[in-house]
C-alpha positions in Angstrom: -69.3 -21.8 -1.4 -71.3 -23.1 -4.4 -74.8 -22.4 -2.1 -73.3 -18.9 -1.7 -72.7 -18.1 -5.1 -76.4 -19.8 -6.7 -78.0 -17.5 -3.7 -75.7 -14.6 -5.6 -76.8 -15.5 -9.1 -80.5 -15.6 -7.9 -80.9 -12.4 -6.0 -78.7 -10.6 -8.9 -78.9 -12.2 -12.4 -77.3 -9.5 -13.8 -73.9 -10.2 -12.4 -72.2 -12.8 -14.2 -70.0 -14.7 -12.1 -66.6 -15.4 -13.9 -64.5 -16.8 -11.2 -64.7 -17.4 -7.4 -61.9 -18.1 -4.8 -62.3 -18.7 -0.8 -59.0 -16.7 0.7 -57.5 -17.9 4.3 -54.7 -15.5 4.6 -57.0 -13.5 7.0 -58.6 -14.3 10.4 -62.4 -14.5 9.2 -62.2 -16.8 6.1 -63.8 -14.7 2.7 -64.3 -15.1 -1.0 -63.2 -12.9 -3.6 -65.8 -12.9 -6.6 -65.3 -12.0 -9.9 -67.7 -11.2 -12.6 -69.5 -9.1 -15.0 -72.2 -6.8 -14.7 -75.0 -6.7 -17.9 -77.4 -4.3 -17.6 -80.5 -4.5 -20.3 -82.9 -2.0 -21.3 -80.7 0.4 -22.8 -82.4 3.1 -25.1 -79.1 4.0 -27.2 -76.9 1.6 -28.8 -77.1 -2.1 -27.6 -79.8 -2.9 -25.3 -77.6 -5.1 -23.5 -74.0 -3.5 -22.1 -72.1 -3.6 -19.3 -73.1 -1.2 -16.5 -71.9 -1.2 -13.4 -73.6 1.8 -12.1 -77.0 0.3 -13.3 -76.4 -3.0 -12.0 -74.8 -1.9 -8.8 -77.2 0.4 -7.7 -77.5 1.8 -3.9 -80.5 -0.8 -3.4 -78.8 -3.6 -5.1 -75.7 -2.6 -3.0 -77.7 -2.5 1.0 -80.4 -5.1 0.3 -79.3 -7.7 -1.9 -75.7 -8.3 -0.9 -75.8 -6.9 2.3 -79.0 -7.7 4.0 -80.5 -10.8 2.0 -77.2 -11.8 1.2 -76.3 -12.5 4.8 -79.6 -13.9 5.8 -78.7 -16.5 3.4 -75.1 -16.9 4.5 -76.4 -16.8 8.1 -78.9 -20.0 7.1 -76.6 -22.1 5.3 -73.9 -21.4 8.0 -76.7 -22.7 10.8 -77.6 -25.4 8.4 -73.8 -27.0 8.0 -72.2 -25.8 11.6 -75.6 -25.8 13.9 -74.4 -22.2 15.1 -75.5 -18.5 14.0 -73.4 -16.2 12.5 -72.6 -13.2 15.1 -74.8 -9.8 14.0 -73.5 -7.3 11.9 -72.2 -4.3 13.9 -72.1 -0.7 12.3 -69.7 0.3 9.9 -68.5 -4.3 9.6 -69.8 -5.9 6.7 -72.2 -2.9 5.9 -72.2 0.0 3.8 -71.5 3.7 5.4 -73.2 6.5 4.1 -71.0 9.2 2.6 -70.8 11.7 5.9 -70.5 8.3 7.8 -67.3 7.6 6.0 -65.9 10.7 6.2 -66.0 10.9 9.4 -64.3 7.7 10.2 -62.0 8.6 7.6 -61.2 11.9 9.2 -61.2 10.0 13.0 -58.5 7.4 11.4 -56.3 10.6 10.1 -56.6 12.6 13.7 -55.7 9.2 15.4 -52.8 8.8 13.2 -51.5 12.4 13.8 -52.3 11.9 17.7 -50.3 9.0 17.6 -47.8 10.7 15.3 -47.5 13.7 17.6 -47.1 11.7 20.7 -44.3 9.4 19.1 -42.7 12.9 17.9 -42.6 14.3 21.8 -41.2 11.3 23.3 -38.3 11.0 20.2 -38.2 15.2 21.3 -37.7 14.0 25.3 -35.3 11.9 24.3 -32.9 13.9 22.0 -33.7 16.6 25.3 -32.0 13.9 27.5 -29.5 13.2 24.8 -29.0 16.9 24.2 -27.9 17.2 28.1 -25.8 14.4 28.2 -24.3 15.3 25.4 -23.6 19.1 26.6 -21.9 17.4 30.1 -19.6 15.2 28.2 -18.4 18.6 26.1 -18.0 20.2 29.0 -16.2 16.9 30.8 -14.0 16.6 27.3 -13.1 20.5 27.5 -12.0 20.3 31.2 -10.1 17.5 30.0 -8.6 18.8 26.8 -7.6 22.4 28.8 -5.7 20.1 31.4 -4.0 17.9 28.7 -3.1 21.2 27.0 -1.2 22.0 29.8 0.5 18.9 30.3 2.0 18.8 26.3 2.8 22.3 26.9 5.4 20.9 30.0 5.9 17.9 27.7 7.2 20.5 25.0 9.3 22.0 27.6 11.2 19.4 28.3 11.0 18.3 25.2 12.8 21.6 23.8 15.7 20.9 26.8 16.5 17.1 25.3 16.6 18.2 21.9 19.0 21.3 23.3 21.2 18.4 25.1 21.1 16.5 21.7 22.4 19.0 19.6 24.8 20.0 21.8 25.7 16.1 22.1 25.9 15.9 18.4 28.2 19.2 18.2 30.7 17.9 21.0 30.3 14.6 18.7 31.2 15.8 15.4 34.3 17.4 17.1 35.7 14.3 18.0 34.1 12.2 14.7 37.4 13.1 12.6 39.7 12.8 15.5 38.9 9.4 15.7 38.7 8.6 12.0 42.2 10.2 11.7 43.5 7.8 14.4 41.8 4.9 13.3 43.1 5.2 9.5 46.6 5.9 11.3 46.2 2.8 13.2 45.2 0.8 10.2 48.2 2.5 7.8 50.6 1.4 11.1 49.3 -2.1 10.6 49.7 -2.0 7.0 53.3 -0.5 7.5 54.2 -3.7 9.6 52.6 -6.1 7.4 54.9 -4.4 4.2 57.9 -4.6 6.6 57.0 -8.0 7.6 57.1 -8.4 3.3 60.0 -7.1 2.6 61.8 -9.0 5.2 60.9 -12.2 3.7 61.5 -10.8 -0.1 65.3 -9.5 1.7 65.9 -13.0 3.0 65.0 -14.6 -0.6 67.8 -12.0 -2.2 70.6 -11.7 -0.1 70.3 -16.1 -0.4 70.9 -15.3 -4.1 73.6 -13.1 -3.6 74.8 -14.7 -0.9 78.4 -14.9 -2.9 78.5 -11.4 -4.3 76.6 -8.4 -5.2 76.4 -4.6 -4.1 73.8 -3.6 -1.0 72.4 -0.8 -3.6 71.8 -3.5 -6.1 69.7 -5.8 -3.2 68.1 -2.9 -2.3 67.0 -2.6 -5.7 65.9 -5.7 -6.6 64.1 -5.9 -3.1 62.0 -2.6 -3.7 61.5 -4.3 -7.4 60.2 -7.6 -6.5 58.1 -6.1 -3.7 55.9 -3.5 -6.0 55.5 -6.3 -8.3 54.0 -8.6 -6.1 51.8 -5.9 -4.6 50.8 -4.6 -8.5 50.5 -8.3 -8.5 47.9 -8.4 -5.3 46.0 -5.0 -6.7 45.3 -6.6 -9.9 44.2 -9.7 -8.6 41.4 -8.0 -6.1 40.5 -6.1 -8.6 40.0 -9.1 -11.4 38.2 -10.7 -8.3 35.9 -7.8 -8.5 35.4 -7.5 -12.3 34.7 -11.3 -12.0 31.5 -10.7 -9.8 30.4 -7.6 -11.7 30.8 -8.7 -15.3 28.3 -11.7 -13.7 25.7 -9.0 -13.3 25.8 -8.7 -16.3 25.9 -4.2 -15.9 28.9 -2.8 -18.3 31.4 -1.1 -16.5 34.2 1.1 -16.4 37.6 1.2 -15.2 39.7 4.4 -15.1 43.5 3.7 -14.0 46.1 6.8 -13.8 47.8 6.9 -16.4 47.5 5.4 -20.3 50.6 3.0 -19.1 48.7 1.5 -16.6 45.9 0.9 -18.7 47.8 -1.1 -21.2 49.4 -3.0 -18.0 46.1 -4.1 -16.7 44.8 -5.0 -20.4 47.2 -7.3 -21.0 47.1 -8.8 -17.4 43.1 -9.7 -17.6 44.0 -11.6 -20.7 46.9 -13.2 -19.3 46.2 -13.6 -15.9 44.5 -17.6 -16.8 45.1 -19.6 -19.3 41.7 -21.7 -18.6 39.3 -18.2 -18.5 39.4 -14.7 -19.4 37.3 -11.2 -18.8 36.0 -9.8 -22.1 37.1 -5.8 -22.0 38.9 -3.6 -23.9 41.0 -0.3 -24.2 41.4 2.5 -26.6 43.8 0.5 -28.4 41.2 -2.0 -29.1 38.5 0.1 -30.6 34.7 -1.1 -30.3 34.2 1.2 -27.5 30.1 0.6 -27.0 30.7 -3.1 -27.5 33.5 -3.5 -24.6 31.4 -5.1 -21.6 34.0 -3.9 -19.8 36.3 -0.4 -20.9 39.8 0.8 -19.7 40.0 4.1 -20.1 42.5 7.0 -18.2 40.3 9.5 -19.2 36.3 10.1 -18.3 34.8 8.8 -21.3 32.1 6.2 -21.3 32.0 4.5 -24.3 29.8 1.8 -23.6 27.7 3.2 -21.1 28.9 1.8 -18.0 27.0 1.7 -15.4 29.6 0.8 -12.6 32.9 2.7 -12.6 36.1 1.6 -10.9 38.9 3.8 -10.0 42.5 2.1 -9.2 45.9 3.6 -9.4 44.9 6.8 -7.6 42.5 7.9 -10.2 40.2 10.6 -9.3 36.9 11.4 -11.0 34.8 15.0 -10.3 31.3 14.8 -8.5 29.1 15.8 -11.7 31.2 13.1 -13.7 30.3 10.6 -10.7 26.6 10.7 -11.0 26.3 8.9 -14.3 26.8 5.6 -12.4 25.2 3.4 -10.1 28.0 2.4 -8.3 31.5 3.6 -7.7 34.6 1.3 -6.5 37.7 3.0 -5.2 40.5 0.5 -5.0 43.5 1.6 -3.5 46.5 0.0 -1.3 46.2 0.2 2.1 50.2 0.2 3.0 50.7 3.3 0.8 50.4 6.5 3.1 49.8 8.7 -0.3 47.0 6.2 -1.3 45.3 6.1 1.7 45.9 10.1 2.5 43.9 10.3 -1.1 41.0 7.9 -0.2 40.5 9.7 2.9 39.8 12.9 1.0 37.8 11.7 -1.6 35.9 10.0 1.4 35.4 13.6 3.0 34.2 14.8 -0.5 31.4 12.0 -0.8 30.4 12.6 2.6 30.1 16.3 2.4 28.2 15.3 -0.9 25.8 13.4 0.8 26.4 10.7 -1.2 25.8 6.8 0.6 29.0 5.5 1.3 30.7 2.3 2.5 34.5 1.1 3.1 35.2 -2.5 2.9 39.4 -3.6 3.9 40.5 -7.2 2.8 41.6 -9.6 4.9 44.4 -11.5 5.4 42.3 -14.8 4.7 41.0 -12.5 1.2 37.4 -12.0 2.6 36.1 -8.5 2.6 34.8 -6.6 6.0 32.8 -3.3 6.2 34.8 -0.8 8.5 32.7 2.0 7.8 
C-alpha cells in the first residue's frame, strides 16, 4: 500500500493524500483514497486553491492513474507475488468516453426492462392459469350452492311441518296445562284437608279428656275450632318469622302487608314476643319512624321505608303497578284453607298472564321448603 500511494504522490503532487484505507468487503481487494487537490498558477485571487477540475484533468485522469498508475501496481505486484496482474479489459479499471457510457448505460436500462418485461409475462401466465382455476371453482361452488339451495328449501319444508306439529302440540298442551294444575292443587288441598282432620282429631281427644266429667258438645266444639286456628295462626307466624329471619340478614328493608289493621297489631306484638333471647327490629303505624323501620307492617300500600321485598299474609292482595316497586314478592298463605288457596291460585294466574318470573315453594312436614312449580 505505502509503495502505491508514494508512486501516487509522485506521478501527481498535487493531490494531497489525507487518508488511505485497503477495503475487503469485495472480491478484488481495493483502497479507497482520500485527499485534496491544490492546483497553483492561478491568475485571480490566491495562486494556490483547490481545483479539482485543474488537477483532475482528462490526461491526469487516463495516463497518470490509469495507465502509469497500473504499470506501477502491476510491478510491485510482480515484485512481492512473482505473478502479473491480469490486463485491463474495456470499460474495467478504465475510463469510458461519454458516448461509451451512454451506451452501456442505456444497454443496462433495456436489459433491465427485458428482464422486467419477461418477469411481468410469466407473473401475467400465471394469474392466466390462476384466472382459470379460479373461474372452475366459481363455477364448481355455483353448481354446488344451486344444489344446496335446493336441499334447505326441502329442509324448510319440513321444517315448516315440525313447527306446524309443535304448535299444534303446544295448543293441545295448554288445554290440558290448567286441567292439571286444577287437579294437582285439589290433590294438594285434599292432603291438606286430611292433615287438618288428622289435627283436630288430636286437639278433640285433648278436650273431651278435660271435659271428660261435664260440659256441652257446642262448647267442645268451640273450644276445638279455637285451639286449632290458634295453633295454625301460631304455625303462619312462625314461617313467616322464619322468613323475616333470613331476609332481615340480607340486610334489604322490607315490607309486610297483612289484611286488616288487627292483624297487623297481632303480628307486631308476636315478633317481639315470640323469644325472650332475640327479636326482629320492625315497626307499625302505631310505632311511627316509618323510613327507619328495617322492617314495616302496614295493611295498606304504603312504603315508608322503601322496602325492597314485600310480603303478603292474611290474604292480602296488592295491584300489578303497586307490585313493581319491589324486587321480590312473598305470598304466604295456608295450604288447608280452600279460600286461601282458591286466592293464591288466582293471583298465580295474574302473574303468569303478567309475565312476571314466578315460583311456588310448599313446606314440609319436616319444615324444609320444596319448589312445586
Amino acid at each position: 500500500m505505502d509503495y502505491i500511494l508514494e508512486c501516487l504522490q509522485k506521478l501527481l503532487p498535487e493531490f494531497k493524500i489525507a487518508n488511505a484505507v485497503i477495503h475487503f468487503d469485495e472480491a478484488s481487494p481495493h483502497m479507497h483514497v482520500v485527499g485534496v487537490p491544490v492546483w497553483e498558477g492561478a491568475k485571480r485571487g490566491l495562486s494556490k486553491k483547490v481545483s479539482k477540475r485543474n488537477v483532475f484533468t482528462p490526461q491526469t485522469l487516463s495516463v497518470i492513474l490509469q495507465d502509469k498508475l497500473r504499470e506501477e501496481a502491476s510491478y510491485g505486484f510482480e515484485c512481492y507475488f512473482k505473478e502479473q496482474l491480469a490486463e485491463k479489459k474495456k470499460g474495467r479499471n478504465h475510463d469510458l468516453s461519454v458516448t461509451e457510457y451512454k451506451v452501456a448505460q442505456e444497454s443496462r436500462k433495456l436489459a433491465d426492462i427485458k428482464q422486467h418485461n419477461n418477469e411481468e409475462q410469466e407473473k401475467n401466465t400465471k394469474l392466466r392459469s390462476n384466472n382459470a382455476s379460479i373461474s372452475y371453482q366459481i363455477a364448481t361452488q355455483e353448481q354446488r350452492h344451486s344444489r344446496n339451495l335446493d336441499v334447505i328449501a326441502a329442509d324448510e319444508d319440513r321444517l315448516e311441518k315440525v313447527r306446524s306439529s309443535i304448535n299444534a302440540a303446544e295448543t293441545e298442551y295448554a288445554k290440558y296445562e290448567d286441567m292439571i294444575m286444577d287437579k294437582k292443587n285439589n290433590l294438594e288441598l285434599l292432603s291438606s284437608k286430611e292433615s287438618e282432620l288428622i289435627e283436630r282429631t288430636k286437639i278433640a281427644e285433648n278436650v273431651y279428656d278435660m271435659f271428660r266429667q261435664g260440659g256441652t258438645d257446642d262448647v267442645r266444639e268451640k273450644i276445638i275450632d279455637v285451639m286449632y286456628e290458634n295453633q295454625k295462626l301460631r304455625e303462619e307466624n312462625t314461617t313467616l318469622k322464619e322468613l323475616l329471619e333470613k331476609a332481615y340478614e340480607t340486610g334489604k328493608k322490607v315490607k309486610i302487608k297483612v289484611g286488616n289493621e288487627e292483624r297487623v297489631e297481632f303480628i307486631n306484638t308476636f315478633l317481639w314476643t315470640f323469644n325472650d333471647q332475640s327479636f326482629i327490629p320492625h315497626g307499625s303505624r302505631k310505632d311511627g319512624f316509618g323510613e327507619m323501620q328495617p322492617i314495616w307492617l302496614s295493611a295498606g300500600d304504603d312504603n315508608p321505608n322503601g322496602a325492597t321485598m314485600l310480603f303478603l299474609v292474611d290474604g292480602a292482595k296488592i295491584d300489578l303497578d303497586s307490585l313493581k316497586q319491589y324486587e321480590r314478592v312473598f305470598n304466604i298463605f295456608d295450604g288447608n284453607s280452600e279460600t286461601a288457596v282458591n286466592a293464591a291460585r288466582t293471583f298465580w294466574k295474574e302473574l303468569k298472564g303478567a309475565g312476571e318470573e314466578i315460583y311456588y315453594w310448599q313446606q314440609e312436614d319436616n319444615g324444609r321448603w320444596k319448589q312445586k312449580a
